[in-house]
PANUFI-598349 format. One record per residue: residue in one letter; x, y, z of N, C-alpha, C in turn. Coordinates in steps of 0.1 Angstrom, whole numbers, padded with zeros to 4 digits, always signed. Example, Ala and Ser with C-alpha at 12.3 -4.5 7.8 and 13.67 -1.06 7.14 Angstrom:
REM residues 2
a+0132-0057+0078+0123-0045+0078+0132-0033+0078 s+0128-0022+0071+0137-0011+0071+0129+0000+0079 
//
This chain:
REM residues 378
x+0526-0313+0312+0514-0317+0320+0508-0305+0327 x+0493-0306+0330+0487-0294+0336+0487-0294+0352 x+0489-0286+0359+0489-0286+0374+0474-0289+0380 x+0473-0292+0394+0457-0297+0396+0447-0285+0396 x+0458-0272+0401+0449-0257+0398+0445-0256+0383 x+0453-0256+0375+0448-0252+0364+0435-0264+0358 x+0437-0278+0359+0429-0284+0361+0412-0279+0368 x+0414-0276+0376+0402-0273+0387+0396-0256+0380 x+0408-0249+0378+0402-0239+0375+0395-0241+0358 x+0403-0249+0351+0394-0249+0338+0379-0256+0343 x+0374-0264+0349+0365-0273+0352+0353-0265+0358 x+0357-0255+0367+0347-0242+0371+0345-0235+0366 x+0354-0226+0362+0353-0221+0344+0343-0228+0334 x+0345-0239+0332+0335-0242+0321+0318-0242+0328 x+0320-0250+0343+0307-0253+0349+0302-0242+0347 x+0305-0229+0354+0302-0212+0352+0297-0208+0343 x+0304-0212+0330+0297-0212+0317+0287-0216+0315 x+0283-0225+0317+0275-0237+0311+0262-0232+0319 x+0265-0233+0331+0254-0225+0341+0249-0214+0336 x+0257-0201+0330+0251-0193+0325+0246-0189+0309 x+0246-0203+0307+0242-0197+0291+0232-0201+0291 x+0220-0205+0293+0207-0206+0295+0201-0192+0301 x+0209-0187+0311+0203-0174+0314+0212-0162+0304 x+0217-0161+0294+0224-0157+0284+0214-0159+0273 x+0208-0169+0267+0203-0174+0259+0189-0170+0259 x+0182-0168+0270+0172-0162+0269+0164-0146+0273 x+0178-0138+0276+0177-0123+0274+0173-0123+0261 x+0163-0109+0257+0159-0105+0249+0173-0101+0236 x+0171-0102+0229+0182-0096+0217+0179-0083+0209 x+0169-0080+0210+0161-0067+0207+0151-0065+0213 x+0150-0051+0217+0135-0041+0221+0127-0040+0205 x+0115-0036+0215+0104-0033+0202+0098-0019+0205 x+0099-0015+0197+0093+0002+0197+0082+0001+0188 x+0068+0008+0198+0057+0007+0189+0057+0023+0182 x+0055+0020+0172+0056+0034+0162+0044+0041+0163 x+0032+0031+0168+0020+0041+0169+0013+0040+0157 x+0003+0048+0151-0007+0048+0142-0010+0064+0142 x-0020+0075+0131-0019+0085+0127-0033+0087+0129 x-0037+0082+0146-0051+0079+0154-0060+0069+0150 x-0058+0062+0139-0064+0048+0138-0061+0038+0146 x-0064+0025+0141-0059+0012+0147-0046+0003+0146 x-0045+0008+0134-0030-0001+0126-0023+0010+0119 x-0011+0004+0116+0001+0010+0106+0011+0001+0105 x+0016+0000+0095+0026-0009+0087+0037-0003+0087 x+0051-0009+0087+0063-0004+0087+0073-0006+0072 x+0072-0002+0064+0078-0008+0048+0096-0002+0047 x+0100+0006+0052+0113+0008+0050+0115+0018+0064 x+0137+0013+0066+0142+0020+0071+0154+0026+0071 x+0157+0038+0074+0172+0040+0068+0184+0040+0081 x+0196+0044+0080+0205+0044+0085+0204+0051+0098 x+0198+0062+0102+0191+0067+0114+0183+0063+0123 x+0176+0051+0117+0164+0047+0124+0150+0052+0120 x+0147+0061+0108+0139+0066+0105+0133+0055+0099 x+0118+0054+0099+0107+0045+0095+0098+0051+0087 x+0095+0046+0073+0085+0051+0065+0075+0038+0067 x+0061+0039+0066+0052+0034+0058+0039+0034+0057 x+0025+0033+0059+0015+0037+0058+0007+0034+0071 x-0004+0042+0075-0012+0041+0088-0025+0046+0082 x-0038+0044+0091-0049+0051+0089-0051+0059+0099 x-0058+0069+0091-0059+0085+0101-0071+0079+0108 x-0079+0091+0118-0088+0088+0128-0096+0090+0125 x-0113+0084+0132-0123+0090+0128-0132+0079+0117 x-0148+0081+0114-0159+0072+0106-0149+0074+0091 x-0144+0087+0091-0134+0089+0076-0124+0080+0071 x-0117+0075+0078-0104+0071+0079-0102+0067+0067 x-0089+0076+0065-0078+0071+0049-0068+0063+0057 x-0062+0063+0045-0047+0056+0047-0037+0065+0038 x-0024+0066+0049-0014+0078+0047-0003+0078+0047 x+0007+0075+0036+0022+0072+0039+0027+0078+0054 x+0034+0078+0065+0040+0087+0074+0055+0082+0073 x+0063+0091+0079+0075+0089+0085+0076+0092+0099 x+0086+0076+0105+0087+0079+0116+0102+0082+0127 x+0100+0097+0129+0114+0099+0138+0114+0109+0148 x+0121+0106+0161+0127+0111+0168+0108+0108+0178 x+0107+0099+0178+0095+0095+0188+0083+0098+0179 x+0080+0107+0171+0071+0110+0166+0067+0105+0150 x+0052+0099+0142+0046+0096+0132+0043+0109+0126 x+0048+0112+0115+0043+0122+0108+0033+0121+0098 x+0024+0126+0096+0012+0122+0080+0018+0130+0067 x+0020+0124+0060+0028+0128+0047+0022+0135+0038 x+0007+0130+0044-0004+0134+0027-0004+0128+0017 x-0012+0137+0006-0011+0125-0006-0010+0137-0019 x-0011+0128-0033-0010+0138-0039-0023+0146-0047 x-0035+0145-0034-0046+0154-0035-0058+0145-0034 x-0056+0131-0035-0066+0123-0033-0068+0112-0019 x-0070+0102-0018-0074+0096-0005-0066+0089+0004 x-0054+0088-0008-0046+0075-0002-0034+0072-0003 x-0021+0070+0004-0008+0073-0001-0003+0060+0011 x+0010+0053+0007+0019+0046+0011+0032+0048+0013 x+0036+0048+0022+0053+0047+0020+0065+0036+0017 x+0069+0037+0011+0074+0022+0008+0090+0023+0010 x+0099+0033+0007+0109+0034+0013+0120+0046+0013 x+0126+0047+0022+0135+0058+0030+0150+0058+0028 x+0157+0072+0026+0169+0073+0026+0180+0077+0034 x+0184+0075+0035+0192+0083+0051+0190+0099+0051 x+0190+0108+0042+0186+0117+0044+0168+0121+0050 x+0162+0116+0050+0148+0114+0053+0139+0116+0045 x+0145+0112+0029+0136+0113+0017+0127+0103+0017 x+0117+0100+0012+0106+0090+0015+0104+0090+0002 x+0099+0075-0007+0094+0074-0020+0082+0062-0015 x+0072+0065-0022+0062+0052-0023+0049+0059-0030 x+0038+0058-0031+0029+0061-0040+0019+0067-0033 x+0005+0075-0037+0000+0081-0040-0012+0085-0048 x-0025+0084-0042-0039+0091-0054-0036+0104-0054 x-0039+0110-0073-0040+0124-0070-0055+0123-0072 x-0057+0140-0068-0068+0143-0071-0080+0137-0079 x-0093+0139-0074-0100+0127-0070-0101+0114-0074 x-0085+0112-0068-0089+0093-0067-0084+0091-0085 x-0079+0103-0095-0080+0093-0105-0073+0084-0111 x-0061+0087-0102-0046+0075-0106-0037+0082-0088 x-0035+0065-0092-0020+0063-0085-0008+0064-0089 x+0000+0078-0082+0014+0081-0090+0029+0078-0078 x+0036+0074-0079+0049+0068-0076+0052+0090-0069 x+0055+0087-0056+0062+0103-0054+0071+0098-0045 x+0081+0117-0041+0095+0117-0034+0089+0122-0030 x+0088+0122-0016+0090+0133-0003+0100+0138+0003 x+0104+0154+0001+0118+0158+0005+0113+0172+0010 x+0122+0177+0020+0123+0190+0022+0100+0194+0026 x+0093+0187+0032+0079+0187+0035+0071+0190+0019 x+0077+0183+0012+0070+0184+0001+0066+0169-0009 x+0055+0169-0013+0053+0155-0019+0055+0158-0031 x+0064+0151-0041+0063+0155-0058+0060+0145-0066 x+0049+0144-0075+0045+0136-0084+0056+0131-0094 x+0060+0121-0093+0070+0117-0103+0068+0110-0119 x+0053+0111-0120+0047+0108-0137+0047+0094-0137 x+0048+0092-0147+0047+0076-0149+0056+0074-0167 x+0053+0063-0168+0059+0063-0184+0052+0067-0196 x+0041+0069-0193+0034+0074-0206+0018+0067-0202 x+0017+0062-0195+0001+0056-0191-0004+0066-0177 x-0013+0057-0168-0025+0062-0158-0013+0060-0149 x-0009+0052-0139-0001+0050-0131+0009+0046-0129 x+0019+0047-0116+0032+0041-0110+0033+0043-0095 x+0042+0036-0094+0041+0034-0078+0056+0035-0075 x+0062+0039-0063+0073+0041-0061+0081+0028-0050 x+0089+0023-0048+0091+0011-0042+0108+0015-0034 x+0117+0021-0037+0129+0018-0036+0136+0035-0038 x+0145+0040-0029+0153+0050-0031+0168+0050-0024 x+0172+0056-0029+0190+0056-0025+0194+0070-0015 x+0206+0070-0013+0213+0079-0007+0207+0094-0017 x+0213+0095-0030+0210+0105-0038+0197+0104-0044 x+0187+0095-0040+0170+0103-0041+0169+0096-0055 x+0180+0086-0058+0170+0085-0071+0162+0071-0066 x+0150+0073-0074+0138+0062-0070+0136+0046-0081 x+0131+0037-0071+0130+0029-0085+0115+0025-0082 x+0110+0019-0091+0096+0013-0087+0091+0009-0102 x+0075+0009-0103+0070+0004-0117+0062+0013-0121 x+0058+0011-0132+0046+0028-0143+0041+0021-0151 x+0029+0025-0156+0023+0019-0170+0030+0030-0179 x+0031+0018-0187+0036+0027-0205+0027+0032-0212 x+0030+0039-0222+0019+0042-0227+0002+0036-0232 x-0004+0041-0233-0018+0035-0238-0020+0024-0226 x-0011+0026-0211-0015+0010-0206-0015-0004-0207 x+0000-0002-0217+0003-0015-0227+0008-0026-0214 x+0013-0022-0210+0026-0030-0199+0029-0018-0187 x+0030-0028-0177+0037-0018-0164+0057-0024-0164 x+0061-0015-0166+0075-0012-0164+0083-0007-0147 x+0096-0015-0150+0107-0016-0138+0106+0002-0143 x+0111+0015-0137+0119+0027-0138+0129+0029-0126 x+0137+0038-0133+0147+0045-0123+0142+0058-0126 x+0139+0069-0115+0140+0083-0117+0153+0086-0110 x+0158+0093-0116+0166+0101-0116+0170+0118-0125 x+0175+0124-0115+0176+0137-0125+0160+0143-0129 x+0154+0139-0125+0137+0144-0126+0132+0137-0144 x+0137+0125-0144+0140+0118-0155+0133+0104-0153 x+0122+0096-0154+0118+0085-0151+0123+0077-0166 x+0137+0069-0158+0140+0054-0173+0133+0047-0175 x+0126+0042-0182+0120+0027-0186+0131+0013-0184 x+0133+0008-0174+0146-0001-0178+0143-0015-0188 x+0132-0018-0191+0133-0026-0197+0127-0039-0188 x+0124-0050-0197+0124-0064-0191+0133-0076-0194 x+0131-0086-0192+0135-0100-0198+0132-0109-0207 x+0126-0096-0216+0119-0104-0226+0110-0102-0227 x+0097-0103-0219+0084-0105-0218+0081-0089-0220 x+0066-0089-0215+0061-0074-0217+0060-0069-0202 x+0066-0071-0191+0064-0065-0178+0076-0067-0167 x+0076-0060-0158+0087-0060-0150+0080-0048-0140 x+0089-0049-0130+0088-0044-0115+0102-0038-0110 x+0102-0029-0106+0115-0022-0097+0112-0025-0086 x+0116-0027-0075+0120-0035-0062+0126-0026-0049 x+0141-0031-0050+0149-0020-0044+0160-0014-0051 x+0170-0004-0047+0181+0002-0052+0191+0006-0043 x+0205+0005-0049+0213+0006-0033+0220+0020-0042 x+0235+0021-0032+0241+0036-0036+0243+0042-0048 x+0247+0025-0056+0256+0029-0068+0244+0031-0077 x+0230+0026-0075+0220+0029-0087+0217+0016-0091 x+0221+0009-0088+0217-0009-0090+0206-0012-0084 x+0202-0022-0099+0179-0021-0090+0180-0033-0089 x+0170-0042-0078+0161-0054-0083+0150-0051-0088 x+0145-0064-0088+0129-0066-0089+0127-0078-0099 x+0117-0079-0102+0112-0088-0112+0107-0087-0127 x+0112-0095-0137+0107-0092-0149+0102-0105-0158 x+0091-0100-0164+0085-0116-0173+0101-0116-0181 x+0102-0131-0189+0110-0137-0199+0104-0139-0208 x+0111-0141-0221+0106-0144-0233+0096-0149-0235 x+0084-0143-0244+0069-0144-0241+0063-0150-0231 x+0065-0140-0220+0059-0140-0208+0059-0155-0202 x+0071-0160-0204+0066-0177-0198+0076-0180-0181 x+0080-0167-0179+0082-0168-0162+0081-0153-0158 x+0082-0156-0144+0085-0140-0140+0095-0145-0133 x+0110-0140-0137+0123-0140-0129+0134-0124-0123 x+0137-0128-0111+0142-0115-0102+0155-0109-0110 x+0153-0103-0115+0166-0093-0119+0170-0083-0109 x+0189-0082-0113+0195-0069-0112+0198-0066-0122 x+0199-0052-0119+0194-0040-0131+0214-0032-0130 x+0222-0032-0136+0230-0025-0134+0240-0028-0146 x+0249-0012-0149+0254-0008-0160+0247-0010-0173 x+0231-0004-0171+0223-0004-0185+0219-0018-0188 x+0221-0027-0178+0220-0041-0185+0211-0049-0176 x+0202-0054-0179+0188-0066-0167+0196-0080-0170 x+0201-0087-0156+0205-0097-0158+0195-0106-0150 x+0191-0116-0154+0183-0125-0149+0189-0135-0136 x+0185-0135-0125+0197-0143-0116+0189-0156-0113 x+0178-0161-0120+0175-0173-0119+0163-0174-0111 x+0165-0191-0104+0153-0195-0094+0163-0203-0085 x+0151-0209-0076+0159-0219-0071+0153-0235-0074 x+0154-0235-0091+0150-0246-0097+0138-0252-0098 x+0129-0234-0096+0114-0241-0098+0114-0230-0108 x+0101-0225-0117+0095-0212-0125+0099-0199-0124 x+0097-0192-0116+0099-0180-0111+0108-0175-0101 x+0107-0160-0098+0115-0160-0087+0110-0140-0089 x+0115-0134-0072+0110-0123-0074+0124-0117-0064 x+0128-0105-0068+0134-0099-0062+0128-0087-0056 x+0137-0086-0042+0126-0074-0033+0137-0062-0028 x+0145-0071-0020+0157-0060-0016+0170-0059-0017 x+0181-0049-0022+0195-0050-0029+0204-0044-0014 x+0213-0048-0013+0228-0040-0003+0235-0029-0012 x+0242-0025-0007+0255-0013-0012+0265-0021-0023 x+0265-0036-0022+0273-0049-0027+0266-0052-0035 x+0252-0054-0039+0247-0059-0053+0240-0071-0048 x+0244-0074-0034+0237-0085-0030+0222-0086-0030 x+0213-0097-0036+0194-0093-0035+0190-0104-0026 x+0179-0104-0021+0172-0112-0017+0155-0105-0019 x+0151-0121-0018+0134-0123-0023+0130-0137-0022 x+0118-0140-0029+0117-0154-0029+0117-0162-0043 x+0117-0169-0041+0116-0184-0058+0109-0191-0052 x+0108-0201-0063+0100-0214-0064+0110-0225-0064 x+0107-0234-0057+0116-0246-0053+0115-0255-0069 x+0123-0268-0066+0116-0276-0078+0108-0282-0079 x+0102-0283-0094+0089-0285-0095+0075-0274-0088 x+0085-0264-0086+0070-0255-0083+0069-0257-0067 x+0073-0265-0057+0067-0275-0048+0066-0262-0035 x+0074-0255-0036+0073-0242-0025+0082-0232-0032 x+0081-0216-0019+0086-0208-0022+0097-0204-0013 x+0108-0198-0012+0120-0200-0006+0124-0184-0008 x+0129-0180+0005+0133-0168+0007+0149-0173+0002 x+0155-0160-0007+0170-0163-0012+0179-0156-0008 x+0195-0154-0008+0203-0144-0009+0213-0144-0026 x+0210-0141-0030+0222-0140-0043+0231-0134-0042 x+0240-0138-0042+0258-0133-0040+0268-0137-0050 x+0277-0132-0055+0287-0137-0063+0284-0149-0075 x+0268-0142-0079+0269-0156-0092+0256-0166-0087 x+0254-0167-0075+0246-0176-0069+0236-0174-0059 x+0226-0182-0060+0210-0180-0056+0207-0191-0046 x+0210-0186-0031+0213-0194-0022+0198-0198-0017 x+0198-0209-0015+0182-0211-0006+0183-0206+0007 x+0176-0198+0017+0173-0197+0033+0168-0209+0037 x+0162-0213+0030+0154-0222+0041+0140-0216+0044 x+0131-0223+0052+0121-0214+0060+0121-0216+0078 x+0113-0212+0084+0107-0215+0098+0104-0230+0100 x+0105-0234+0094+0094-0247+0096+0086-0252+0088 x+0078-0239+0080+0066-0244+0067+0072-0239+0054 x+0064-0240+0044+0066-0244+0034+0067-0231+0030 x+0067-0222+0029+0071-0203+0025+0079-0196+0030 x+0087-0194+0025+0091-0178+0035+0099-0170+0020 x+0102-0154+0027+0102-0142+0016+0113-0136+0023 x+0122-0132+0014+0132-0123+0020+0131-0111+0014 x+0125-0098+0023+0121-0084+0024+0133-0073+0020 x+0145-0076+0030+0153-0065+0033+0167-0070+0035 x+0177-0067+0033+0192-0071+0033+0200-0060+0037 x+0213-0059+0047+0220-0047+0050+0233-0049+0043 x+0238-0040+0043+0260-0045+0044+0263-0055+0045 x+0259-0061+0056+0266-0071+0061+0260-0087+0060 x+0253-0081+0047+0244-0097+0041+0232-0101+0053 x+0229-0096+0062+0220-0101+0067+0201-0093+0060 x+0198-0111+0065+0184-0106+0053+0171-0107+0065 x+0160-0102+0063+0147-0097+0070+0139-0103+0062 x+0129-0113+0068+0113-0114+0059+0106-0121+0067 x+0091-0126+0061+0084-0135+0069+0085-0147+0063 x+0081-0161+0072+0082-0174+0073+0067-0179+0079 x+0065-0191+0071+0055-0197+0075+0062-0209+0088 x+0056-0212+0098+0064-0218+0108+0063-0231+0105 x+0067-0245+0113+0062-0255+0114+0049-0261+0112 x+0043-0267+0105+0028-0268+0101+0020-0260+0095 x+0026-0248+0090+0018-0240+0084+0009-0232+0088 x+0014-0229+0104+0006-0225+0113+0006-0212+0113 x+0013-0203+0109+0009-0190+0115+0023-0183+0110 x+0028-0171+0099+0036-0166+0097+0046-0158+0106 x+0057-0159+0106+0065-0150+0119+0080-0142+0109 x+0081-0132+0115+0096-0126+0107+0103-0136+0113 x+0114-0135+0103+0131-0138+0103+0143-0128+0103 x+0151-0130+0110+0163-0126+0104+0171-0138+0109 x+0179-0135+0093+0188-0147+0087+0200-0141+0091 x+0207-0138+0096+0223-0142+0097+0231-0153+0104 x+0247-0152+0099+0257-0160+0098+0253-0181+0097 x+0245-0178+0083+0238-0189+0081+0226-0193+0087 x+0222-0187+0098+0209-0189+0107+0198-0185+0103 x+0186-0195+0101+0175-0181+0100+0166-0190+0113 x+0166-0171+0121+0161-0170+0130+0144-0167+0136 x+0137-0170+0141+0121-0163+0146+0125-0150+0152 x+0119-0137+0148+0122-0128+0160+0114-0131+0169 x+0107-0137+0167+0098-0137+0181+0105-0147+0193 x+0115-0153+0191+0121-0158+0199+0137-0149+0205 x+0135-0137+0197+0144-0126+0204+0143-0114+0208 x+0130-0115+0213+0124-0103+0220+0118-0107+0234 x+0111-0098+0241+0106-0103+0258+0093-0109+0254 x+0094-0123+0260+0077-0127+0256+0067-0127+0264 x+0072-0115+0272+0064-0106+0278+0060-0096+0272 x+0059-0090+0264+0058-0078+0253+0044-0076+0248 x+0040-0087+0248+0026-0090+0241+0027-0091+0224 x+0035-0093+0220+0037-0088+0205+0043-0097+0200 x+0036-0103+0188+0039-0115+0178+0044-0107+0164 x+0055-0109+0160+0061-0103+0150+0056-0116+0137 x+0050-0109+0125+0046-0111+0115+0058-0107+0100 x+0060-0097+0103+0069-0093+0092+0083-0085+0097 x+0090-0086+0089+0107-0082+0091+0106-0072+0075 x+0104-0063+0076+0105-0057+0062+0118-0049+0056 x+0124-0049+0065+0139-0040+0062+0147-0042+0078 x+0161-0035+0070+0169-0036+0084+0181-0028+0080 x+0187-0017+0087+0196-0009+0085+0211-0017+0087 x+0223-0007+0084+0231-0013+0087+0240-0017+0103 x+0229-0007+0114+0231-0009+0126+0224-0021+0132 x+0217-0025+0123+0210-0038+0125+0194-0039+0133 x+0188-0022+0128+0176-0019+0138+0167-0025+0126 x+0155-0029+0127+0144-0038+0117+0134-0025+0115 x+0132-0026+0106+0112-0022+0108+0105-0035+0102 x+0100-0036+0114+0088-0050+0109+0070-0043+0115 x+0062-0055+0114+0048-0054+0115+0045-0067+0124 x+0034-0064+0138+0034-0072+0145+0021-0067+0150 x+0017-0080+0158+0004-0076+0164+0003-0078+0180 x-0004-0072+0184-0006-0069+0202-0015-0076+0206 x-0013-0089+0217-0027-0092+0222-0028-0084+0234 x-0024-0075+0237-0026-0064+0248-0033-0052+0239 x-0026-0049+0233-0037-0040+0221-0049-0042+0218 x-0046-0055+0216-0057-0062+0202-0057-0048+0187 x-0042-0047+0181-0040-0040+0174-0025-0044+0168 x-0025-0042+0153-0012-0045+0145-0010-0036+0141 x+0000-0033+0148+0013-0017+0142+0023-0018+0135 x+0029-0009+0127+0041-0007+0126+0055-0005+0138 x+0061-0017+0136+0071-0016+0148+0088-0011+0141 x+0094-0007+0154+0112-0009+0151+0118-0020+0160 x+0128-0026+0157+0132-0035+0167+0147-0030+0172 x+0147-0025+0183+0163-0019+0183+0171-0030+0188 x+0184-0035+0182+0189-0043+0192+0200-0039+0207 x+0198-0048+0212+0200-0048+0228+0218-0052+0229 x+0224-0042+0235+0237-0046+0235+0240-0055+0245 x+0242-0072+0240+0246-0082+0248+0256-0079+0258 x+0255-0080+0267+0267-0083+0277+0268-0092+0287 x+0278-0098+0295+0276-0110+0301+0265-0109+0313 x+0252-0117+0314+0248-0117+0319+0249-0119+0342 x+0249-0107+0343+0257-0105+0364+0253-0116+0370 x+0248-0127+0366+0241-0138+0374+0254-0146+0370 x+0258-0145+0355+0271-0154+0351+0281-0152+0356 x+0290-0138+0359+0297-0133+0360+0298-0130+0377 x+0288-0131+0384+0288-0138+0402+0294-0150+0400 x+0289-0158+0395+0296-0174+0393+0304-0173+0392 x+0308-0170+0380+0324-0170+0381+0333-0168+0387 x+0332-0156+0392+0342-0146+0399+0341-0155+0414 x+0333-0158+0419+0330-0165+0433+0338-0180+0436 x+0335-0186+0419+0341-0199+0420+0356-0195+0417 x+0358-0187+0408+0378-0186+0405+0381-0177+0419 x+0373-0168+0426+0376-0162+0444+0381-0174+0449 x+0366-0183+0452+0367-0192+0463+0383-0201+0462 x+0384-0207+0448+0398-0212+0448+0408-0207+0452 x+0408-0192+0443+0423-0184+0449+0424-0181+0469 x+0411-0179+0471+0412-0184+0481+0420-0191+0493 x+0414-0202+0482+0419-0216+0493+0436-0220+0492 x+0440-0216+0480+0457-0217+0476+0463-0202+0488 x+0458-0191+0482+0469-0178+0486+0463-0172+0492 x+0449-0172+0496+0447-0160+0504+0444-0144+0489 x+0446-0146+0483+0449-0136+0473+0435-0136+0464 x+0429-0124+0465+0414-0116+0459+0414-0117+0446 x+0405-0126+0436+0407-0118+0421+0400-0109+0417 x+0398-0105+0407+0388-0093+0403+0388-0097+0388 x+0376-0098+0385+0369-0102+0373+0366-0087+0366 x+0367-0090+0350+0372-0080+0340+0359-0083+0331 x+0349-0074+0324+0339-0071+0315+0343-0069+0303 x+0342-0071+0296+0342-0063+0284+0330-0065+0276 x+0325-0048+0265+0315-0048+0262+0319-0048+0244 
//
């Protein structure tokens, strides 16, 4: 049997608790870092890597204004350029601060897929047509994305590597898309099927496009791969009836769920299985990112200060420290930037941990006379 102390002290104990998880529950879980713009109004956030570096595109300043892949680090947006013509994107980053996404060359007359390394942009060709665009890069630089084939027959999934652009093939049909790519060289993305009668998300690994399905509607698209092989993207429900952000793991093509409404897309996935995208909310009201972990899928916007001014729209990636690059807009601005979201190292909130300490004091107190001292851990 339990003594009346230990009784009393579990009962404060819990009260203590209970009292502070409400104020636990609504600390922020992440900061938001604005990345800024390249003196325009807006910029987009499309990939991030293991440092916290941010690629993706902004418009420069001025009646001229282009749009310009940048990278962003150590406080600062850099303009990347283009490959001679007006317009360049960044779409994604490697931990060494290689940047791949696309590019007009010179005047405007195609769009080509490039690597940015060492302050240099390199045109990476295409398969034998006008254009390609770059989407996905690894640790070792090699890129994936899509190209027209020759004569402009079909746009093709590639892997560059080795200063080598592969055709990887489709599912049959005449078209496919590269996506993302993790360490070992394993791609997503999307590819038609047998005369063109779906578009379904493939991974691409040991020379072989395996089709990983839907979630029992038509289609399905794959967007971003882990270190594990794990993808996420969205499908089609059954009967077509909506679209569903997924995780595929071990064989299987898990539904997320959405927000509330009838869409949502899963963008970005780390290590540790957790996935990034946007969601349409309750009623179809207004899109907001997610992140989905340990079964949850979350609003960021309900994990940041909503004081901030800033309504998070997109979750586009997420490293494996668990920092985001998403896209969000300012009604203090009145401007949508490219953002980072760093997360906030939880600790017990001092309003909780007064309570406690005061209520398990005041008892020891009243028994012994004898001081406790309450212990943190981070």
């Amino acid at each position: 049997m339990h003594n009346n102390k230990t009784v009393v002290i579990r009962a404060l104990c819990a009260a203590a608790v209970a009292c502070a998880l409400p104020l636990a529950q609504a600390a922020p879980t992440y900061s938001v870092v604005d990345l800024g713009t390249l003196g325009g109004s807006w910029s987009y956030g499309s990939g991030i890597n293991a440092g916290g570096q941010v690629t993706g595109y902004a418009n420069t300043a001025g009646w001229a204004a282009q749009q310009h892949a940048f990278l962003y680090s150590g406080g600062v947006m850099q303009d990347l350029g283009t490959l001679g013509g007006t317009l360049s994107a960044g779409s994604g980053i490697n931990a060494g601060g290689q940047v791949t996404g696309y590019a007009y060359t010179a005047g405007n007359a195609a769009i080509h897929a490039f690597l940015y390394s060492g302050g240099v942009m390199q045109d990476l060709g295409t398969l034998g047509g006008t254009s390609s665009y770059g989407s996905g890069i690894n640790a070792g630089g090699q890129v994936t994305g899509y190209a027209d084939t020759a004569g402009n027959a079909a746009q093709h999934a590639f892997l560059y590597s080795g200063g080598v652009m592969q055709d990887l093939g489709t599912l049959g049909g005449t078209y496919s898309y590269g996506s993302g790519i993790n360490a070992g060289g394993q791609v997503t993305g999307s590819a038609a099927t047998a005369g063109d009668a779906a578009q379904h998300a493939f991974l691409y690994s040991g020379g072989v496009m395996q089709d990983l399905g839907t979630l029992g509607g038509s289609w399905s698209q794959g967007f971003g791969i882990n270190a594990g092989g794990q993808v996420t993207g969205r499908a089609a429900t059954a009967g077509d009836a909506a679209q569903h952000a997924f995780l595929y793991s071990g064989g299987v093509m898990q539904d997320l769920g959405t927000l509330g409404g009838a869409y949502s897309y899963g963008f970005g996935i780390n290590a540790g299985g957790q996935v990034t995208g946007t969601s349409w909310i309750t009623g179809n009201a207004a899109v907001h990112a997610f992140l989905y972990s340990g079964g949850v899928m979350l609003d960021l916007n309900d994990l940041i200060d909503p004081l901030s001014g800033w309504t998070l729209r997109e979750a586009e990636d997420i490293n494996d420290a668990g920092q985001i690059a998403a896209y969000g807009c300012s009604s203090i601005l009145n401007q949508c930037h490219a953002l980072r979201l760093d997360p906030i190292n939880q600790a017990p909130e001092p309003g909780s941990l007064a309570l406690l300490g005061l209520a398990l004091a005041g008892l020891a107190g009243r028994k012994s006379g004898k001081q406790l001292h309450s212990r943190s851990t981070s």
